[in-house]
N, C-alpha and C positions, 0 to 999 in steps of 0.2 A: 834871263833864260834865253836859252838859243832857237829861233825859231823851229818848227816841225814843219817839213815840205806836205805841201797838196800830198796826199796820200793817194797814191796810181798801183793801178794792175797792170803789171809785165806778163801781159798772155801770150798765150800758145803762137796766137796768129801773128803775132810779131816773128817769129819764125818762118812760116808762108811768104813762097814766093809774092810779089805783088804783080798786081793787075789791075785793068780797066776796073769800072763797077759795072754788071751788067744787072738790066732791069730783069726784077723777079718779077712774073706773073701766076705762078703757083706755086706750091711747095709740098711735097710729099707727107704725107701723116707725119708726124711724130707723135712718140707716144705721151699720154696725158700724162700730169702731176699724180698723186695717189689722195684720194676722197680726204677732206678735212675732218678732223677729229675733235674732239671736243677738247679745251684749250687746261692742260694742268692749271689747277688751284694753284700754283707757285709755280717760278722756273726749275726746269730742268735738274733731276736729284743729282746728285756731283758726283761725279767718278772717283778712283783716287788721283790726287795731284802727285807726279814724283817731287820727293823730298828737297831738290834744287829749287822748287818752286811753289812751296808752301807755302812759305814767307810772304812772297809776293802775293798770293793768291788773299790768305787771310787779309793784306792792307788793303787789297782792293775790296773786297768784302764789307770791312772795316767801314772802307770808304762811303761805298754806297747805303750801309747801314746810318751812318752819318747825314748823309744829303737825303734818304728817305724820312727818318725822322725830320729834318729841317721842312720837307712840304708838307706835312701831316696827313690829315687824311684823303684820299684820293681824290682828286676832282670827279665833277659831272664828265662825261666822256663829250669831247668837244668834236669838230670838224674838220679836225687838222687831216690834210692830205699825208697818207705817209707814204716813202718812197724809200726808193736806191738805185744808183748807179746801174746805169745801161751801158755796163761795163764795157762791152766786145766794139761800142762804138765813143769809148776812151779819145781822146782827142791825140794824145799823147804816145799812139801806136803809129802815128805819122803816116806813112807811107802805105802801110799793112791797114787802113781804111777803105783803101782802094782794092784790096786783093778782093773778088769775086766770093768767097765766102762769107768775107765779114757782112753784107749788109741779112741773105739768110740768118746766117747767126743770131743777131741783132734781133730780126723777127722773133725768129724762136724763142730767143731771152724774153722776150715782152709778152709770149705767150704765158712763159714760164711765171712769169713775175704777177702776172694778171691773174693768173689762177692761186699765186700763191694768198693774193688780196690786198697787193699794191696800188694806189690809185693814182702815183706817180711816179717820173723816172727823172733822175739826174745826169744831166749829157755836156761834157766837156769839149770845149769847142774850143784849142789852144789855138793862142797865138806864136808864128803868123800863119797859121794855116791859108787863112783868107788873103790874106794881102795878096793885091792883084801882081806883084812880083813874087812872089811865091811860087814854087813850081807845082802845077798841076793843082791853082787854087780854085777855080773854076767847079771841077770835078767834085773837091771837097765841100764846097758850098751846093753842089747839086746831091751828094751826098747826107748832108745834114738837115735838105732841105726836105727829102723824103723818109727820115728817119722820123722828123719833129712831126711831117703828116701821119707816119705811121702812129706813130703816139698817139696822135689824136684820133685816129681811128680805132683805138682801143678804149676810144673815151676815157683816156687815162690823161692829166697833166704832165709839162714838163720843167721843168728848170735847167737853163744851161747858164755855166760858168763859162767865165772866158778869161783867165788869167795866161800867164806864159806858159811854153811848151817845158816840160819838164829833159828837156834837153842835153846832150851830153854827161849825163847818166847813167843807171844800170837800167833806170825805169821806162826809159824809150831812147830805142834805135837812131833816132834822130840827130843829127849836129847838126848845131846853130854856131856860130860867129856871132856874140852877143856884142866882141868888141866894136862891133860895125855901127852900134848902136849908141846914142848919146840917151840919159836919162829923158829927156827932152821928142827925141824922135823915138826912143819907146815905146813913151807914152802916148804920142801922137798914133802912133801906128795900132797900139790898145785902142783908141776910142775909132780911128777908123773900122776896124772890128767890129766894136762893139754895136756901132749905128748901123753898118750891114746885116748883122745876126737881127737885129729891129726890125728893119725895113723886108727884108728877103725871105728869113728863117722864122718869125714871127712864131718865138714860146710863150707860155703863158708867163714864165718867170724868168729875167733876164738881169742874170749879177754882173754887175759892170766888176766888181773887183772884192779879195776879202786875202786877208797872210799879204799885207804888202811886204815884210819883212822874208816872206820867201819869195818873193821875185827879185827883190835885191840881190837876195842867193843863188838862185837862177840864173841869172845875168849877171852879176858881178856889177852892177848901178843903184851908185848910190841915189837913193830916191828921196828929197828934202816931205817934209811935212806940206810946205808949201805947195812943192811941185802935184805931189798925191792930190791935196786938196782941188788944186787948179784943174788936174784931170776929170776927179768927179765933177765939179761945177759946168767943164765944158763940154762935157760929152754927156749932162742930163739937160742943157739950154738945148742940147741938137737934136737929141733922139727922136725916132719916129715911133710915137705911142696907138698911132690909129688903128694899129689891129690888136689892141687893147692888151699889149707886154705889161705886168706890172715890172718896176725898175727899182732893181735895191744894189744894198754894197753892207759890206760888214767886215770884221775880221777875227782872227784866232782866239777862245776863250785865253790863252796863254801868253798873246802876245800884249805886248805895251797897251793899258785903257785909254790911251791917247787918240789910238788908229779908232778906236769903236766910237767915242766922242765927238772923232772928227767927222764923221758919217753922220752921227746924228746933230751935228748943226750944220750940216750941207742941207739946205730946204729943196726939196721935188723927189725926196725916195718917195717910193711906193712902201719897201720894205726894207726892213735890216736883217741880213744875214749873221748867225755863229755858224763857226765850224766848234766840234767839239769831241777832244782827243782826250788829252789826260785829265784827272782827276783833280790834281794833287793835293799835296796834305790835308787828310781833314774834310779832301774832298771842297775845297777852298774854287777852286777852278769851277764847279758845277754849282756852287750856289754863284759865283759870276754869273755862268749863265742866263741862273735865275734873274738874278736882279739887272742883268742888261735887258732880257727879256719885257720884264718889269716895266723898264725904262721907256723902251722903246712901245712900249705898248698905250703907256701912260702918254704920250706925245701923240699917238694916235697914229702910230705908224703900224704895219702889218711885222709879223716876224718869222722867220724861216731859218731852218737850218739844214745847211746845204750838205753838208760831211759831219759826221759821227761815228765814232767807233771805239771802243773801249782800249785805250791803250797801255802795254803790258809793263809798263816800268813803275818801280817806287818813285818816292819824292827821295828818299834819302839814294838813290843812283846820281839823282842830281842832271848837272849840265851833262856829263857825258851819255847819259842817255840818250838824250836832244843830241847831241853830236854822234853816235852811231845808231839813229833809228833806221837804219836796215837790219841790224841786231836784231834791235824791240820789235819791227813787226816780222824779223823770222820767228818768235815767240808763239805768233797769232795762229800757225797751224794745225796747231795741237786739238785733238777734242776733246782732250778733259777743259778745258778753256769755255765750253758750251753751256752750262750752265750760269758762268760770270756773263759772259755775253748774252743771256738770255735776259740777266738780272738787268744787264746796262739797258738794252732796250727795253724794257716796260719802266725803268727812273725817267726817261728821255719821253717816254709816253705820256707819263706822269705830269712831267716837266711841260711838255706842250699844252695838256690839258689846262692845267692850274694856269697858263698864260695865253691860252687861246690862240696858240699859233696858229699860221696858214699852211705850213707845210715841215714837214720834220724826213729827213735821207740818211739813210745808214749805209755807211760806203761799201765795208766790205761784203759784199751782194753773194762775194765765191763761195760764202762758208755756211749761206741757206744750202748751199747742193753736194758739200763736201766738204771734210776735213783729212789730216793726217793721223794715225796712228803711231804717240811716243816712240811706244818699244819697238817698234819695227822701222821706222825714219832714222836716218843718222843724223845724228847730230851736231856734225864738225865741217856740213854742209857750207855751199858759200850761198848768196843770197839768191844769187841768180837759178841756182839748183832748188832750194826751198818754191822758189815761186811757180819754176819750170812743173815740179811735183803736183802742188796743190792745182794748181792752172788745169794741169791736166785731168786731174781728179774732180773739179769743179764742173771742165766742159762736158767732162763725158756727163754728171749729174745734169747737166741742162739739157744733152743731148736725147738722154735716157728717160727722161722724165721722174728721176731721182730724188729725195732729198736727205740730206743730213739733219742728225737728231733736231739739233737747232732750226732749221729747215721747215722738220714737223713739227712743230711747237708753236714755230711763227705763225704758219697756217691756221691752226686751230686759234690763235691770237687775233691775228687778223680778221677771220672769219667772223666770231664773236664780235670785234667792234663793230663790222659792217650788218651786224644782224640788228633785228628789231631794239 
């Protein structure tokens, strides 16, 4: 199977001139979320699906029908922190971190996120943002460093990832020269990263790495088992744990169980990370989950999952799915899709429960504040156009104080767990 890249938001503000950061000291009203409602007995009743995508729609169904009977009856409602991506401060928008609106923005979103009944955020801190040869890397670590306070000041947790810049792409602005780089100084320059975001940015949850097989991608370096392992070993002998990071690594429910293996016989995690996208057959890929969960729980390690999102391919598409998943997630903007999505998040809830996770993130955050409408969207769009659409449709929901049906659903969900 061909790996699935870190899953990124190509937003608006990648658009936006850039600039300085400047420091906010207040911020005009915005208007609130709308009053939490009491939480549907089931997800969301289904619209109609168009007929191209019925098929699909019953497998995943199907699917989830499958991995919900395999956990049986629901768990005791656990601890687990849930969260999602503090998208607008994406790591992976480069340059457009810096423009003057994004760190507002930012705020706003954690207003937004906080009332919806998030009690954390996921923040992607790419490399080399930080590297002291980096231009303008200064800034960006003084940027990250008052976003992780702002977090904290919401009494909310964070988790930041720090894998490579999604680079050279549709999905950030940015070029990178990966040829400059040897597998070896890569890596080196990853855990430089990595012990700075430690020492300086100080989250409560800090992934040294998870999809090694998408940074190979990314880069175009090949990365031995060996060398991967040698990085984790030497950048958790160095780390600065005193302002009490827990430190984990993990990788794709999808990719080789070799990478997930080799984390868990690297001794000094805190925790192990899944990302967790596709299904596949049978729903095969979510009971992994489970039982890495399992695994790792059973060793007495913490577990988290850093990215999740219900993703829109069959098994029988196969590799080429994995090979145009900018296709598959033009797929995602649809809202007859709302009620599948409703369904994957409370499996994934489920799933934490019965494993006692410490934190569980749903990535795409844009589709709590808005979706697309079928019959009115074209469909022969390019990807760049798809994203351009919903992007815009999402901020003005954050801006607005908005949500999308799914949106209000999650609310009244959220709300419920965090009740008596």
């Amino acid at each position: 199977m061909k790996p699935i890249p870190i899953f990124l938001v190509l937003l608006v503000l990648v658009g936006l001139s850039c600039g300085r950061v400047t420091q906010v000291t207040s911020q005009p009203p915005v208007p609130t979320l709308p009053p939490a409602t009491e939480v549907p007995a089931s997800p969301l009743p289904p619209p109609p699906v168009p007929t191209e995508f019925q098929p699909l729609a019953d497998e995943l169904n199907a699917g989830m029908g499958s991995f919900e009977a395999s956990l049986g009856p629901p768990a005791s409602k656990s601890q687990v922190i849930l969260a999602t991506e503090l998208a607008f401060a994406n790591g992976n928008l480069g340059e457009g971190l810096l423009n003057p609106l994004t760190l507002p923005r930012s705020l706003t979103l954690l207003d937004r996120l906080q009332a919806l009944g998030f009690q954390g955020v996921v923040v992607q801190i790419c490399y080399p943002l930080l590297d002291p040869t980096y231009p303008r890397s200064s800034e960006y670590l003084q940027f990250y460093k008052g976003i992780v306070a702002a977090v904290h000041q919401h009494g909310m947790k964070v988790l930041v990832e720090s894998g490579a810049m999604f680079a050279n792409t549709a999905y950030s602005p940015t070029r990178i020269d990966w040829s400059r780089y040897t597998a070896d100084s890569f890596l080196q320059g990853r855990e430089n990263q990595v012990l700075l975001i430690a020492s300086q940015i100080k989250p409560d949850y800090l992934m040294i790495g998870n999809e090694p097989t998408t940074e190979e991608m990314l880069t175009g370096l090949k990365i031995s088992p060996a060398q991967w392992g040698g990085f984790l070993q030497d950048t958790l002998a160095k780390i600065d744990r005193s302002g009490g990071t827990l430190v984990g690594a993990g990788a794709g429910t999808w990719e080789d169980p070799a990478y997930f293996n080799q984390v868990m016989q690297t001794p000094g995690f805190d925790f192990i990370d899944l990302h967790i996208y596709p299904m596949g057959r049978n729903a095969t890929l979510l009971a992994r989950a489970l039982s890495e969960a399992q695994e790792a729980r059973a060793a007495g390690k913490r577990v988290t999952v850093s990215e999740a999102w219900l993703y829109k391919a069959a098994p029988q598409e196969g590799s080429t799915a994995y090979g145009n998943y900018a296709q598959i997630y033009n797929r995602d903007v649809y809202s007859f899709w709302e009620p599948l999505d409703a369904r994957f998040i409370q499996d994934l809830v489920r799933l934490a429960d019965a494993t006692h996770m410490d934190f569980l993130s749903f990535f795409w955050g844009r589709y709590f504040f808005a979706y697309l409408d079928y019959d009115t969207t074209p469909h022969d769009q390019s990807s760049e156009a798809f994203n351009s659409q919903i992007n815009q449709a999402s901020l003005a929901g954050v801006e607005n104080g908005s949500l999308s049906s799914l949106g209000q659903w999650l609310q009244g969900f959220l709300h419920m767990r965090l009740g008596p």
